[in-house]
BABAPA-932994 format. One record per residue: x, y, z of N, C-alpha, C in turn. Coordinates in steps of 0.2 Angstrom, whole numbers, plus 5000, padded with zeros to 4 digits. Layout:
N
XYZXYZXYZ;...
END
This chain:
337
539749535091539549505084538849485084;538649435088537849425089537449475088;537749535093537249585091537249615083;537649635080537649665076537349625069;537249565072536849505066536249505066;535849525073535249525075534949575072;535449635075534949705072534949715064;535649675060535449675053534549645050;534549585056534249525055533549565054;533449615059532849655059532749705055;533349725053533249785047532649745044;533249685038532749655035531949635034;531949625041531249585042530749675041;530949705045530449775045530549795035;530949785033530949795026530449765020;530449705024530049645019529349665023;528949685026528549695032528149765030;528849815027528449865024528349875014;528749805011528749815005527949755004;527749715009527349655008526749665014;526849725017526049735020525849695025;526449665030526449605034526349595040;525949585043525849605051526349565057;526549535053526949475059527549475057;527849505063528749515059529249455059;529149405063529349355063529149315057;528549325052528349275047528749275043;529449305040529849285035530449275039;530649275043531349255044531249205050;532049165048531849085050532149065058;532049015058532249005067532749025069;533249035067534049075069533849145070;533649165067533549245067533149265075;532349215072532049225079532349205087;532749155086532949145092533449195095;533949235090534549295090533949355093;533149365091532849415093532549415100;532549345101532349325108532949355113;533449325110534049335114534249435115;534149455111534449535111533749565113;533049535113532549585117532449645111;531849695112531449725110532049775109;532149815102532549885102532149955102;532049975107531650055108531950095105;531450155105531850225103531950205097;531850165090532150155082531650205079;531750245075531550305073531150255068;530550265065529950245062530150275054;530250205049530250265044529550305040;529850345034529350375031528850335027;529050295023528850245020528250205023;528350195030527750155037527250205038;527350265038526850315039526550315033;526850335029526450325023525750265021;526050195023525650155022525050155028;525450165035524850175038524450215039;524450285036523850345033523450295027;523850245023523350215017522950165022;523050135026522650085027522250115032;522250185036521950205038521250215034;521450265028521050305024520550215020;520950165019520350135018519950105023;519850075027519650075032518950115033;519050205031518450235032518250265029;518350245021518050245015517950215009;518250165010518350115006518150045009;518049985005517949935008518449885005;518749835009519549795008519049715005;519449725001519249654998520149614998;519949555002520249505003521149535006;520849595011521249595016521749665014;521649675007522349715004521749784996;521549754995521049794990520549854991;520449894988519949944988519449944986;518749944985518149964981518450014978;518050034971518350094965518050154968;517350144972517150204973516950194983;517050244986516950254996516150234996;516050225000515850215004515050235005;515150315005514650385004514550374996;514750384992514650384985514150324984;514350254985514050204984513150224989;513150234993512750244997512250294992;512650354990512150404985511850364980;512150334976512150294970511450254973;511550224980511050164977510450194980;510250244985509750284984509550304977;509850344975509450364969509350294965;509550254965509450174960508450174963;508650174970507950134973507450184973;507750254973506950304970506950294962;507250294959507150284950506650214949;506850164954506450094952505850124956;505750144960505050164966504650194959;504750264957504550304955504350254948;504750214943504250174939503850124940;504050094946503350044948502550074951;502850154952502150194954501950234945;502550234943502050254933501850184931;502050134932501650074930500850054934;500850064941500250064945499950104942;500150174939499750214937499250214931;499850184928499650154921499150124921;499050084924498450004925497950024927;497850094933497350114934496850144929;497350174923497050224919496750174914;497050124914497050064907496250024909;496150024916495650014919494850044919;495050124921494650174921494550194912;494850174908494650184901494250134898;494450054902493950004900493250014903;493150034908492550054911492050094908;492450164906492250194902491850174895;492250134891491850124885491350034886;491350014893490849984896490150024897;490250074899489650114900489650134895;489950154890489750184882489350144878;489550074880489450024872488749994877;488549994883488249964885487250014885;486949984881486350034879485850034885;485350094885485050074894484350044888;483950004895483549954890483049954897;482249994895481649984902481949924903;481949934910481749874917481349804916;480549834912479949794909480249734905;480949764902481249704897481549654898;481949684906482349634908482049554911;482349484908482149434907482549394910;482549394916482849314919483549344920;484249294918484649334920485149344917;485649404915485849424910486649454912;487049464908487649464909487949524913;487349614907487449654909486849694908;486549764912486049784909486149854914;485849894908485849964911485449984912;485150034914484450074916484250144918;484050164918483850244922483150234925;483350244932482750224937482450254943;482150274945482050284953481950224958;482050224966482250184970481350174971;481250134975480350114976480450064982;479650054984479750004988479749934987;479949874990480249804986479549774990;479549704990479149664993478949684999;479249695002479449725012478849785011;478749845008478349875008478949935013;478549995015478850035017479150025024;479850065026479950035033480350115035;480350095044480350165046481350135051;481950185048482550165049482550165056;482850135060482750135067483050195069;483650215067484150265073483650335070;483650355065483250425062482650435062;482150345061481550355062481350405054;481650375047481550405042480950365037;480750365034480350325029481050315024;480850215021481350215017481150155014;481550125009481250065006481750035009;482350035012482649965014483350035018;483549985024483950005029484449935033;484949965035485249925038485949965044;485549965050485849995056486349935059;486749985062487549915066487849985073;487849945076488549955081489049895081;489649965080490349915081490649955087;491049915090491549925095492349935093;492649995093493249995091493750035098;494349975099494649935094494249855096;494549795090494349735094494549695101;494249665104494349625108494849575107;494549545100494849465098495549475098;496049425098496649425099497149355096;496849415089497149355085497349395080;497649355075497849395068497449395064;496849345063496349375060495949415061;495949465067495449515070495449575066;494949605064494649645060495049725062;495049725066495249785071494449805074;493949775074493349805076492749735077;492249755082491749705084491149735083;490749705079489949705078489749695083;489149715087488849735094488349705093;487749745087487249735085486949775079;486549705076486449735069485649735066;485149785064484849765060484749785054;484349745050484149735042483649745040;483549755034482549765035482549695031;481849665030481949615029482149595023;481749645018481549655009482049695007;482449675003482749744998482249774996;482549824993482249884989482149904981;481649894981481549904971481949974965;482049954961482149984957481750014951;481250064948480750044945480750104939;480350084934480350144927479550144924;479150164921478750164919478550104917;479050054914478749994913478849894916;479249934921479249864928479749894932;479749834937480249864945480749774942;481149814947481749754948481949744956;482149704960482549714966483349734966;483449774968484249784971484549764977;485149704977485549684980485549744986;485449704992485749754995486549774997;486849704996487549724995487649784992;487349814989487449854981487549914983;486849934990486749994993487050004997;487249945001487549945007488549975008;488549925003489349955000489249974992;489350034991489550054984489850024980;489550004974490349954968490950014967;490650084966491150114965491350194971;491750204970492350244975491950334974;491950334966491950424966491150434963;490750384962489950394960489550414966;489250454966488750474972488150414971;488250384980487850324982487050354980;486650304981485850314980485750324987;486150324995485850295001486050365006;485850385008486050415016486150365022;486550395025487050385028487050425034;486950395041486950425047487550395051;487850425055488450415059488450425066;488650405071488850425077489150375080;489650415085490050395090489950415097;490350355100489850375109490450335111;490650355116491250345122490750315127;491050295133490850285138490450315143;490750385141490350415145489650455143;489650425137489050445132488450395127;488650355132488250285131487450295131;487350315139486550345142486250375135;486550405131486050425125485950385119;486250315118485950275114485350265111;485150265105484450255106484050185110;483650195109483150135112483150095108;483350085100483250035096483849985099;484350025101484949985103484949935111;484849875108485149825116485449865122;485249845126485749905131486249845134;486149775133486749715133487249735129;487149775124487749765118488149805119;487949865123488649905126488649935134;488449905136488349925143489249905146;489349875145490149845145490649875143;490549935138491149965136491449995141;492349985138492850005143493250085140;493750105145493750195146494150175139;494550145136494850165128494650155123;493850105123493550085117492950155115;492650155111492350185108491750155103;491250185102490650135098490450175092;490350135086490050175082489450155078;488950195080488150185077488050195069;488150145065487850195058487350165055;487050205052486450195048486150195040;486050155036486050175029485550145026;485250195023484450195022484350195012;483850175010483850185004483150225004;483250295002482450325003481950314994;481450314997481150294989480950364988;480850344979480750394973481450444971;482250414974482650434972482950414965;482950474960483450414954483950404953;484150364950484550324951484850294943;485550274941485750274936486150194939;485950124937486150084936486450024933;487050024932487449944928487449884932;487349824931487449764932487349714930;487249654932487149614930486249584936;486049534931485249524933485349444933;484949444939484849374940484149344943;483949284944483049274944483149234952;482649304956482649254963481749254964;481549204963480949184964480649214958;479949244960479549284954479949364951;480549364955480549424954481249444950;481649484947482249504944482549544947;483349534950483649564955484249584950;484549654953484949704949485649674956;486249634952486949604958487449624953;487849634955488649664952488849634948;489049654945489349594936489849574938;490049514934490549464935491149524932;491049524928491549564925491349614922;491749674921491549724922491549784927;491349854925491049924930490249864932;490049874938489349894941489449964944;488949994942488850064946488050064948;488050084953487150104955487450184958;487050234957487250324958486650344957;486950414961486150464958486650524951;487050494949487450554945487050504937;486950534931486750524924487350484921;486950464917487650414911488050454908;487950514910488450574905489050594912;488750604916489050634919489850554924;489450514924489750464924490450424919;490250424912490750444906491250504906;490950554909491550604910491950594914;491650594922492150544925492750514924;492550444920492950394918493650404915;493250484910493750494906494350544908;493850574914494650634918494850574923;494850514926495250494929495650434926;495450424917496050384913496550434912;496350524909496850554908497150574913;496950584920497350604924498050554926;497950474924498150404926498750424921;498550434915498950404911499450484911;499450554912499650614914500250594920;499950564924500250544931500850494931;500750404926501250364924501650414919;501650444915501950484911502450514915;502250554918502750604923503350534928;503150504931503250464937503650394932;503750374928504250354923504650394918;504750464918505250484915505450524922;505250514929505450544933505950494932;505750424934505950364936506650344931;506650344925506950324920507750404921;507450434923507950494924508450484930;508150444937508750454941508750364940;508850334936508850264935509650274930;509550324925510150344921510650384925;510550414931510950454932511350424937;510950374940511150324944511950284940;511750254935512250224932512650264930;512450344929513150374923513650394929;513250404936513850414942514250354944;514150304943514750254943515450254939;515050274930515650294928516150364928;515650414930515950504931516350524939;516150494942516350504950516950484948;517650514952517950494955518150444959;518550414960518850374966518650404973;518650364976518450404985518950374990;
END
């Protein structure tokens, strides 16, 4: 008779185990029961019903496609679905933050453009003390310093500034540039700017680094690299202290950048008074350009890289705005997974 109460006792428990998803068979039946199973031991060989396979292919299938919320639930969509979904979400957003970037560049390149439009060019003779913004068309000349001869080419020029840098750096820090200055020279005097009816000085910041990216510089531009084992031909101008030390993975680079005179030259900026003299420095606000390209040719410019800008955020926003849509419409079209 024990026996016969036991194994009913277990029907029950595996019934209530397979209707309530239960992993511990002993969690709904009470101390009598458990102690009757203690007593009768493990029953082998009970044929597995249909019903427990069924549930264990579901728990399986979620498991490795689905994700369980609070031990018993499914997410509406696998796993893979979700994953497509949110790629395309994250190139939809990419691709508008890059038609937005675009946009700005173009909205920038158009204000430039009607700065160099609205801005009239006025002789150099006129220019008085110091002014917000001033245009010009010029040739380059020599400045106070008078004429100088560029160390690495040995050119005539009105103003130069030679460097060796060491690459990579030494220094061993996060602010490290990724490169070492060796040795640098400068001429002493900038270089003038001049028109029939007076000269001015140009910054050599100006010459030295370009205000803008696509205008052709006033400067020439000498270049070279030397390793180690191509040291021995430095020129003479160079300290032979400043790289005699290089090591077999660094590498040196010699450059040179000259301003030759009687080159002309198409200039914006702003003007300010250093001693007797009137100096052409980068506007506060605003295009500065110094170039050898014309005011027309410059306006053109402006205007194929507003239209390319604003052609470009176009495209790259209705790219963007299309898998942003598509993204959301597959949440509600897919299927379950």
């Amino acid at each position: 008779m024990p026996a016969i109460v036991g194994r009913q006792c277990r029907s029950a428990r595996e019934s209530r185990r397979l209707a309530l998803g239960l992993t511990s068979v002993g969690a709904r039946c009470g101390p009598r029961e458990r102690r009757r199973d203690a007593a009768i031991g493990p029953i082998r060989n009970e044929p597995v019903p249909a019903v427990s396979i069924a549930l264990r292919r579901e728990a399986r299938s979620d498991s490795v496609f689905g994700a369980t919320i609070d031990g018993g639930g499914r997410t509406p969509y696998g796993v893979r679905v979700l994953t497509f979904v949110v790629v395309i979400e994250l190139v939809g957003g990419a691709c508008l933050l890059a038609g937005i970037t675009a946009l700005t560049l173009g909205v920038f390149a158009l204000h430039d453009h009607r700065v160099v439009a609205r801005t009239t060019l006025t002789p150099i003779g006129s220019w008085d003390g110091t002014a917000r913004r001033r245009a010009a068309i010029a040739t380059t000349a020599y400045g106070p310093g008078g004429r100088y001869v560029a160390p690495i080419t040995g050119e005539d020029c009105a103003w130069y500034a030679a460097e060796l840098i060491r690459v990579p750096s030494r220094r061993l820090s996060e602010e490290s540039i990724g490169e070492d200055s060796l040795w640098r020279s400068v001429a002493p005097s900038p270089a003038a700017i001049a028109d029939p009816t007076g000269s001015a000085l140009l910054d050599p910041h100006l010459a030295e680094s370009p205000p803008t990216r696509h205008d052709i510089p006033i400067v020439d531009v000498a270049l070279e690299i030397y390793r180690p084992e191509t040291v021995e031909t430095m020129p003479e101008c160079v300290p032979a202290h400043a790289y005699m030390d290089v090591r077999g993975y660094e590498s040196l680079r010699l450059t040179e950048v000259r301003v030759p005179a009687g080159r002309r030259a198409y200039v914006l900026g702003a003007t300010v008074q250093r001693g007797p003299y009137v100096m052409l420095v980068a506007a506060g606000h605003g295009p500065t350009i110094v170039t050898r390209d014309s005011p027309d040719e410059v306006r053109l410019r402006q205007r194929r890289s507003a239209r390319d800008s604003r052609r470009l955020a176009r495209g790259l926003t209705i790219v963007g705005a299309t898998l942003s849509m598509l993204a959301t419409t597959l949440l509600y079209v897919l299927p379950a997974a």
